[in-house]
Structure formats: structure tokens, C-alpha cells
ZAKEPA-426604 format. One record per atom (N, C-alpha, C, O): residue in three letters; atom name; y, x, z. Coordinates in Angstrom, 1 decimal. Atoms other than C-alpha are relative to their C-alpha. Example, Ala and Ser with C-alpha at 12.3 -4.5 7.8 and 13.67 -1.06 7.14 Angstrom:
! residues 2
  type  atom   north    east      up
   ALA     N    -1.2     0.9     0.0
   ALA    CA    -4.5    12.3     7.8
   ALA     C     1.2     0.9     0.0
   ALA     O     1.2     1.9     0.7
   SER     N    -1.1    -0.9     0.0
   SER    CA    -1.1    13.7     7.1
   SER     C     1.1    -0.8     0.8
   SER     O     2.2    -0.3     0.9
This chain:
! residues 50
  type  atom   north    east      up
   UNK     N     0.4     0.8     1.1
   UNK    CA     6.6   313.4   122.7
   UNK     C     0.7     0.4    -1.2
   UNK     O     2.0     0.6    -1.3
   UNK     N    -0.8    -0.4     0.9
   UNK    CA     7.2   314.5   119.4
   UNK     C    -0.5    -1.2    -1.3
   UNK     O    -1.5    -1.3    -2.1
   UNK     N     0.1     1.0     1.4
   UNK    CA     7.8   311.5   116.8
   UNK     C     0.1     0.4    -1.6
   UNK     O     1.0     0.2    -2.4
   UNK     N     0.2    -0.9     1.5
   UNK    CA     6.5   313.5   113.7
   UNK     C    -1.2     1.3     0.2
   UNK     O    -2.1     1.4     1.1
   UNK     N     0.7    -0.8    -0.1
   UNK    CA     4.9   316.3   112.8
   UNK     C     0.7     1.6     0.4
   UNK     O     1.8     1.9     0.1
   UNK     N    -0.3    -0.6    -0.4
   UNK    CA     4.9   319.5   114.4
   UNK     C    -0.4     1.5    -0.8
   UNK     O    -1.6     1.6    -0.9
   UNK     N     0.6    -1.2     0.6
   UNK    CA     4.6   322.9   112.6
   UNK     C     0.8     1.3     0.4
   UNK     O     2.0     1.4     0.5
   UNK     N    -0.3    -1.3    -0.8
   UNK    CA     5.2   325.9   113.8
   UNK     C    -0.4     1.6    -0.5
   UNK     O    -1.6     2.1    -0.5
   UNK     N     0.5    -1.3     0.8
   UNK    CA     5.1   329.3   112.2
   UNK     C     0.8     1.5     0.6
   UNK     O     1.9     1.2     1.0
   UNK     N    -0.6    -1.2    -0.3
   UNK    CA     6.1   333.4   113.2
   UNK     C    -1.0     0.7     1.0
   UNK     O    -2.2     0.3     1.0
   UNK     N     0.3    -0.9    -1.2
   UNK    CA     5.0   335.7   116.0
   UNK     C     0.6     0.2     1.4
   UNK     O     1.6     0.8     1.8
   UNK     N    -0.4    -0.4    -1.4
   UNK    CA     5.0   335.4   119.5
   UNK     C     0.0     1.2     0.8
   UNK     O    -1.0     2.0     1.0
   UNK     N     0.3    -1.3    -1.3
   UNK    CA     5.9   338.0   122.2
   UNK     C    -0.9    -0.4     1.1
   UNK     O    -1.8     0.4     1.4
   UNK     N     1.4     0.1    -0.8
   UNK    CA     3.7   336.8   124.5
   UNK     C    -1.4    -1.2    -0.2
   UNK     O    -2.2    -1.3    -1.2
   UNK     N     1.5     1.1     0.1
   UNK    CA     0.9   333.8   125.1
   UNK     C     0.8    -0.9    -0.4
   UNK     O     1.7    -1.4     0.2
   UNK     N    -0.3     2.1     0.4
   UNK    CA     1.5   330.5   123.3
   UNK     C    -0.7    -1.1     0.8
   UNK     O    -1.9    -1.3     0.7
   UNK     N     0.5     0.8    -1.0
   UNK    CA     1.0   328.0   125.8
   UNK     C     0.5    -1.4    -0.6
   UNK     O     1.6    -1.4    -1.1
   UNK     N    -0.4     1.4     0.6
   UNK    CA     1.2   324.1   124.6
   UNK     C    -0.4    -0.7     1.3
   UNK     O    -1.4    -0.2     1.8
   UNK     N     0.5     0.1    -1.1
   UNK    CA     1.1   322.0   127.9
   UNK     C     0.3    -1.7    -0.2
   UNK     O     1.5    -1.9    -0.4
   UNK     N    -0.5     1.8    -0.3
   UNK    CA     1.3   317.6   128.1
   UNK     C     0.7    -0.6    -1.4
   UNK     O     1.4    -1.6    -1.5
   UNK     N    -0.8     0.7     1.1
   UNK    CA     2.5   317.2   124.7
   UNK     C    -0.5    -1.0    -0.8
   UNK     O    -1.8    -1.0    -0.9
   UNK     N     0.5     1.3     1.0
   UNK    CA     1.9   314.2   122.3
   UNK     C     0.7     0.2    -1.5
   UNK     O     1.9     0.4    -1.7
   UNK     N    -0.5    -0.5     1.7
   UNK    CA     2.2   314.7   118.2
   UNK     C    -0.1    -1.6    -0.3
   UNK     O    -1.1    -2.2     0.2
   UNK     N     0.5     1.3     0.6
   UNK    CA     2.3   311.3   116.7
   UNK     C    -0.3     0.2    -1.4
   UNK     O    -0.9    -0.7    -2.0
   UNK     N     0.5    -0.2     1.2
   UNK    CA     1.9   313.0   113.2
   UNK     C    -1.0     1.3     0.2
   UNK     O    -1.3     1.6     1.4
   UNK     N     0.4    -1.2    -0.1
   UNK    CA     0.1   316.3   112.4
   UNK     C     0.4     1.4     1.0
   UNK     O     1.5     1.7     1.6
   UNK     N    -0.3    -1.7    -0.8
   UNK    CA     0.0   319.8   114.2
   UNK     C    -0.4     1.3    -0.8
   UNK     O    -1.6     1.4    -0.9
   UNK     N     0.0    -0.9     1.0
   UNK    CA     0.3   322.9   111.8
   UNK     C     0.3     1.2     1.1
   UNK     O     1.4     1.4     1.7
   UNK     N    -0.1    -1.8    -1.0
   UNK    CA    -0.1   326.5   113.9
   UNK     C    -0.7     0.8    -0.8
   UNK     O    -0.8     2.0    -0.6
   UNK     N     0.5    -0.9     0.9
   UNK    CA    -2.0   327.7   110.9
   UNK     C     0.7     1.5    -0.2
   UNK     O     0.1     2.6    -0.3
   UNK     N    -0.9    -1.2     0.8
   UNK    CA     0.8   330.2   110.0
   UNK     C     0.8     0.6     1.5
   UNK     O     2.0     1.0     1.3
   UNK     N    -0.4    -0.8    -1.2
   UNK    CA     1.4   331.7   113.9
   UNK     C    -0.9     1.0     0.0
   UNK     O    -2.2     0.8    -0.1
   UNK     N     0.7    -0.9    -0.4
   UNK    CA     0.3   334.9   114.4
   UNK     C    -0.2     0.4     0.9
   UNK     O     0.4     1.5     1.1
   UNK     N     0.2    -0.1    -1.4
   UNK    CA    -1.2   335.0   117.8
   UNK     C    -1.3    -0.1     0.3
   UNK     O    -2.1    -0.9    -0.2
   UNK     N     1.6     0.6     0.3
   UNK    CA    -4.3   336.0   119.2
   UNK     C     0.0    -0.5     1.4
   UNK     O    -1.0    -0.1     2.0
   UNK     N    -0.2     0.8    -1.1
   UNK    CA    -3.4   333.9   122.5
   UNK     C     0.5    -1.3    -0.1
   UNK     O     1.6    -1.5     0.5
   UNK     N    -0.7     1.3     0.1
   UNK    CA    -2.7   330.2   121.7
   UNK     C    -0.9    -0.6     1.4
   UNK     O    -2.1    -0.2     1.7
   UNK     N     0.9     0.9    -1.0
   UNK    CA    -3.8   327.6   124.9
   UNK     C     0.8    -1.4    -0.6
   UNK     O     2.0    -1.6    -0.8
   UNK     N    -0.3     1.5    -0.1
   UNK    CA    -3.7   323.8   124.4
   UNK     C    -0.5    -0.4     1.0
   UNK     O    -1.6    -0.1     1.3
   UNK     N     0.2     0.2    -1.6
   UNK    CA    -3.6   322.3   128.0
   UNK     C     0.7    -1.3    -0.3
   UNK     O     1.9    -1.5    -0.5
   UNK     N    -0.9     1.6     0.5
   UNK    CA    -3.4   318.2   127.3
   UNK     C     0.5    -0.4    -0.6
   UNK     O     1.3    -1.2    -0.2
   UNK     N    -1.0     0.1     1.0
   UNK    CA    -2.0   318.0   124.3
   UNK     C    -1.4    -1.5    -1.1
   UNK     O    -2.6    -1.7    -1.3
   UNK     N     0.9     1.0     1.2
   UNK    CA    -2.9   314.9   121.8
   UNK     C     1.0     0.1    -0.8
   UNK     O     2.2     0.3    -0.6
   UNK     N    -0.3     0.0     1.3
   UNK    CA    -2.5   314.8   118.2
   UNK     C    -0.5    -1.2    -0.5
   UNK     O    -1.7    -1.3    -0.3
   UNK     N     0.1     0.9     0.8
   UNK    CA    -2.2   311.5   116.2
   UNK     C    -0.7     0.0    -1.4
   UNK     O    -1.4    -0.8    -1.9
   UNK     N     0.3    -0.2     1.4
   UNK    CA    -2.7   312.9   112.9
   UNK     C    -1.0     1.0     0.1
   UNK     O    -1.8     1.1     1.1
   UNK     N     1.1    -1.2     0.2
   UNK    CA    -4.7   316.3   111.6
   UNK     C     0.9     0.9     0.6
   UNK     O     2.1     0.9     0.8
   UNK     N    -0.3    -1.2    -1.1
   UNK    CA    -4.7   319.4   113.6
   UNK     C    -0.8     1.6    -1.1
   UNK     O    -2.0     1.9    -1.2
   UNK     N     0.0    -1.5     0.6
   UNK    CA    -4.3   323.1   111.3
   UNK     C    -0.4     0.7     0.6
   UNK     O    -0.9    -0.3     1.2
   UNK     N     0.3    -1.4    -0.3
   UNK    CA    -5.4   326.3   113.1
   UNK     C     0.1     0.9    -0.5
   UNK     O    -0.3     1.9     0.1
């Protein structure tokens, strides 16, 4: 559970995997550079970037 918002930016070495998480504000992954993101059960409260 993350009480806020979650933003996240850089380059991963491998797969971005998001798994059971809960955002109660926004989710910002706009500014990751990955061409492997998975969302696996994740809720977002607020607005959701890409």
C-alpha cells in the first residue's frame, strides 16, 4: 500500500514487474524507459501516466 503517489523514473536492467500493489494517489512511469513493464493487480486511486 502506498499512501501517496507513486512516480518512478530511470532504466531498468531487466523486466518491470508491479505485482498486489495499491496507489491511493496517482502512478507516473511516464519517464521509465522500458520496453517490458507488467501490472499484475495493481489499483490506482488517482490518474495513471504511461
Amino acid at each position: 500500500m502506498i499512501k501517496g503517489n507513486l512516480i518512478l523514473t530511470g532504466t531498468p536492467s531487466t523486466k518491470l514487474t508491479f505485482s498486489n500493489i495499491t496507489v491511493e494517489g496517482n502512478l507516473d512511469v511516464s519517464k521509465v524507459e522500458a520496453d517490458d513493464v507488467d501490472f499484475d493487480s495493481i489499483t490506482v486511486n488517482g490518474d495513471i501516466e504511461l
